[in-house]
Backbone as CSV, one residue per row, in Angstrom:
resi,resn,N_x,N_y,N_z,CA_x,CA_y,CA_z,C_x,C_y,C_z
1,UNK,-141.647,-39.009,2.002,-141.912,-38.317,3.261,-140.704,-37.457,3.620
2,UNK,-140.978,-36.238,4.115,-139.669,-35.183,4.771,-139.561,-35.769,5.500
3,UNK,-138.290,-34.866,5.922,-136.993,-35.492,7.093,-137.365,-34.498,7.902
4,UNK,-137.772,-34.167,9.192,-137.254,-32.628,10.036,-136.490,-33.042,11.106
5,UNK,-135.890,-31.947,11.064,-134.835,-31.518,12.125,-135.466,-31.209,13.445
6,UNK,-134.560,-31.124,14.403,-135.212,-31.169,16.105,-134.223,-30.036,16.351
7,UNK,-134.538,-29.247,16.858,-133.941,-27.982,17.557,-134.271,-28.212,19.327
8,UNK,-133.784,-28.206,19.952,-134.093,-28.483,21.584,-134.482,-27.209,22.291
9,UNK,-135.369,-26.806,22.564,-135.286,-25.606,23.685,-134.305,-25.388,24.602
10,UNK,-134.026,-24.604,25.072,-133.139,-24.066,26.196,-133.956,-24.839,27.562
11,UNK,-135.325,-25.037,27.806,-135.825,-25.642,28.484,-135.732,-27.263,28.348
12,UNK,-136.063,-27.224,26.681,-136.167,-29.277,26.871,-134.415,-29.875,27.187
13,UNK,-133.263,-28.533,26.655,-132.545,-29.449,26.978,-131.820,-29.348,28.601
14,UNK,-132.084,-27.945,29.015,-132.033,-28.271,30.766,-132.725,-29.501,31.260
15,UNK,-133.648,-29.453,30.768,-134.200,-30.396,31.902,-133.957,-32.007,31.397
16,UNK,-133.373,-31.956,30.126,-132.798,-33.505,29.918,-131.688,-33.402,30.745
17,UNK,-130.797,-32.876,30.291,-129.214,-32.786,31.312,-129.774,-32.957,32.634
18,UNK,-130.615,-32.832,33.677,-131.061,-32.490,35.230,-131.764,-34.446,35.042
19,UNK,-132.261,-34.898,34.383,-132.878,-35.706,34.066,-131.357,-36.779,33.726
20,UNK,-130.613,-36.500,33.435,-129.720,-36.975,33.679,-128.512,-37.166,34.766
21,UNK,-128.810,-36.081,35.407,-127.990,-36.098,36.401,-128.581,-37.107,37.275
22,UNK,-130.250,-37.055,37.159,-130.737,-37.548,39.133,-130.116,-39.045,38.181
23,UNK,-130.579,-39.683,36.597,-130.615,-40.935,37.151,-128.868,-41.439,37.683
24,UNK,-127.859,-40.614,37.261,-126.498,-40.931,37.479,-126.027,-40.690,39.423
25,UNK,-127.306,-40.020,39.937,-127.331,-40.275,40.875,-127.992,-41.358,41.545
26,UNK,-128.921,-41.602,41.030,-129.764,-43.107,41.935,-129.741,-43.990,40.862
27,UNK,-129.486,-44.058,40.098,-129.861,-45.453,38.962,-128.161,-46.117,38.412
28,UNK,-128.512,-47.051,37.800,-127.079,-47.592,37.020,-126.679,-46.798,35.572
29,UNK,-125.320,-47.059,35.040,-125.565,-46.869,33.681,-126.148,-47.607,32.680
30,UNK,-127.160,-48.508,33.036,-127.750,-49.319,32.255,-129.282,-48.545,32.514
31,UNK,-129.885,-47.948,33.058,-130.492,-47.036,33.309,-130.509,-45.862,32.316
32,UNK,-129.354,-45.232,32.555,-129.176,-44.145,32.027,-128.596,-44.097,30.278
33,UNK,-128.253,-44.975,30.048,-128.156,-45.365,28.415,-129.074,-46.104,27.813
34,UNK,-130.454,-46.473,28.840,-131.986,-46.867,28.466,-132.130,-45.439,27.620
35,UNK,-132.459,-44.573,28.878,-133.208,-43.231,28.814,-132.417,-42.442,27.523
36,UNK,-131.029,-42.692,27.266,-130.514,-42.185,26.092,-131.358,-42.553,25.215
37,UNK,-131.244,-43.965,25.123,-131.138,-44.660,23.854,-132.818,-44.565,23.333
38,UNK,-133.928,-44.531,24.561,-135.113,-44.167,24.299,-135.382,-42.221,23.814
39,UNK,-134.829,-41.992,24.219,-134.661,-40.236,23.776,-134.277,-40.437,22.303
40,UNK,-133.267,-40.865,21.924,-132.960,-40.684,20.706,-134.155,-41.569,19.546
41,UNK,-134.477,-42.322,19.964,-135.640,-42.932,19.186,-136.864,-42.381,19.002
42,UNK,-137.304,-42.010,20.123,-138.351,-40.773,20.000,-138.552,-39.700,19.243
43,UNK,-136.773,-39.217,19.303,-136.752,-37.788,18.072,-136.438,-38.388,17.107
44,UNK,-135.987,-39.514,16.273,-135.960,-40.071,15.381,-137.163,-40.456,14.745
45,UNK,-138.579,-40.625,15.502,-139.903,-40.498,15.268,-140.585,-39.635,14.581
46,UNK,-139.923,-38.687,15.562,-140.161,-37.256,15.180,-139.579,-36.550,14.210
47,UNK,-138.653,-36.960,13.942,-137.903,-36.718,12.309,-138.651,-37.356,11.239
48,UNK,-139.065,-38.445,11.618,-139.555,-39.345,10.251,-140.576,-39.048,10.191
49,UNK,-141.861,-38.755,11.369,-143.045,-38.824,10.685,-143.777,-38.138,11.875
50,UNK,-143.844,-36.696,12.006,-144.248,-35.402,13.103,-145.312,-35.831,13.081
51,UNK,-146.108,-36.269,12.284,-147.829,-36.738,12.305,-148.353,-37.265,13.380
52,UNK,-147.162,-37.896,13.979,-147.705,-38.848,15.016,-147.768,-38.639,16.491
53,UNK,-147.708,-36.687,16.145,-147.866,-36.069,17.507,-149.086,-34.849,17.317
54,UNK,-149.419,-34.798,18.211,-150.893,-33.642,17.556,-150.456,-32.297,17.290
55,UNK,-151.239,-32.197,16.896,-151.161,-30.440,15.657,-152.240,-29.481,16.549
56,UNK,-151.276,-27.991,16.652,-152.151,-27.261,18.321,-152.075,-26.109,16.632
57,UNK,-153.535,-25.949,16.885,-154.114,-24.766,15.839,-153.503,-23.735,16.090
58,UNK,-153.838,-23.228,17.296,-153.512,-22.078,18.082,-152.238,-21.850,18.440
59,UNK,-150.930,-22.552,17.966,-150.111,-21.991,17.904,-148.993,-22.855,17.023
60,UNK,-149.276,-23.157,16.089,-149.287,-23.723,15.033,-147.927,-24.567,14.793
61,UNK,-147.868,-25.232,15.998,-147.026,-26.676,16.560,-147.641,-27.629,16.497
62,UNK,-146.490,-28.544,15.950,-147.183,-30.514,16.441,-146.072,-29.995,17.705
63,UNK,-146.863,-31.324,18.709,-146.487,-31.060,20.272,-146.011,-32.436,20.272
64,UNK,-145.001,-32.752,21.572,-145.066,-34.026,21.784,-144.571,-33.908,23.589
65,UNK,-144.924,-34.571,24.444,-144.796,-34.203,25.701,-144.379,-35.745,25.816
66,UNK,-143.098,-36.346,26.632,-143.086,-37.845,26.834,-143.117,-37.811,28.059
67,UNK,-143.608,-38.355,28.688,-143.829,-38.604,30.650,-142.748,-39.582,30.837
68,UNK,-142.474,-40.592,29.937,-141.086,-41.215,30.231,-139.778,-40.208,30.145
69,UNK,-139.938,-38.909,29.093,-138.880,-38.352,29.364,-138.503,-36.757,29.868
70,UNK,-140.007,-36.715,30.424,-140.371,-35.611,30.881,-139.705,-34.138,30.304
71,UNK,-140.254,-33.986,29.552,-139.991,-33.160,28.021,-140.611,-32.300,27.392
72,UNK,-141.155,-31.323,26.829,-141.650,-30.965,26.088,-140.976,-30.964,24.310
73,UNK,-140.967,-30.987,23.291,-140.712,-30.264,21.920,-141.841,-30.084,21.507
74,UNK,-141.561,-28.380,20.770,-142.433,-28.018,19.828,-141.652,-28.312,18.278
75,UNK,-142.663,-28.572,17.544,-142.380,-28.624,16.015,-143.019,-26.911,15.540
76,UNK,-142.717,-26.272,14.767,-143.243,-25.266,13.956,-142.346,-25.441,12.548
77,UNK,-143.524,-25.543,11.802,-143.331,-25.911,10.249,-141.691,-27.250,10.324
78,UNK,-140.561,-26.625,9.569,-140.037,-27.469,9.422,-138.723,-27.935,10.603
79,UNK,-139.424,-27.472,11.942,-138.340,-27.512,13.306,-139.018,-27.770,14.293
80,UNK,-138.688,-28.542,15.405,-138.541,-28.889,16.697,-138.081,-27.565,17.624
81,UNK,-139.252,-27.304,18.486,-138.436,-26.069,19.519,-139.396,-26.953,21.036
């Protein structure tokens, strides 16, 4: 099985950094090194096996949207945008 790489949007990664700020404002750092540590597992998912996010015909991305990390990445062919 390929490996792919994750490229972050200019959008997915604003809004992680902002997503980081509120929880360093209302939450603990046990909180906020959850939400790391779940972010990084997710794209590690997504490195190992893109399959497991749906495939948009029409613009010829696997998608993955997490509501836990309120996110978008696109995949196109062998990258994450």
């Amino acid at each position: 099985m390929n490996s792919y790489s994750v490229t972050w949007s200019p959008t997915a990664r604003l809004t992680y950094y902002r997503i980081l700020e509120y929880l360093a404002e209302n939450w603990t750092i046990k909180e906020i090194e959850s939400f790391i540590d779940r972010t990084e597992e997710v794209i590690n998912h997504i490195c190992n096996n893109h399959l497991l996010y749906p495939y948009s015909i029409e613009s010829d991305t696997y998608k993955m949207c997490s509501c836990e990390t309120s996110k978008s990445i696109l995949q196109s062919k062998n990258r994450f945008y």
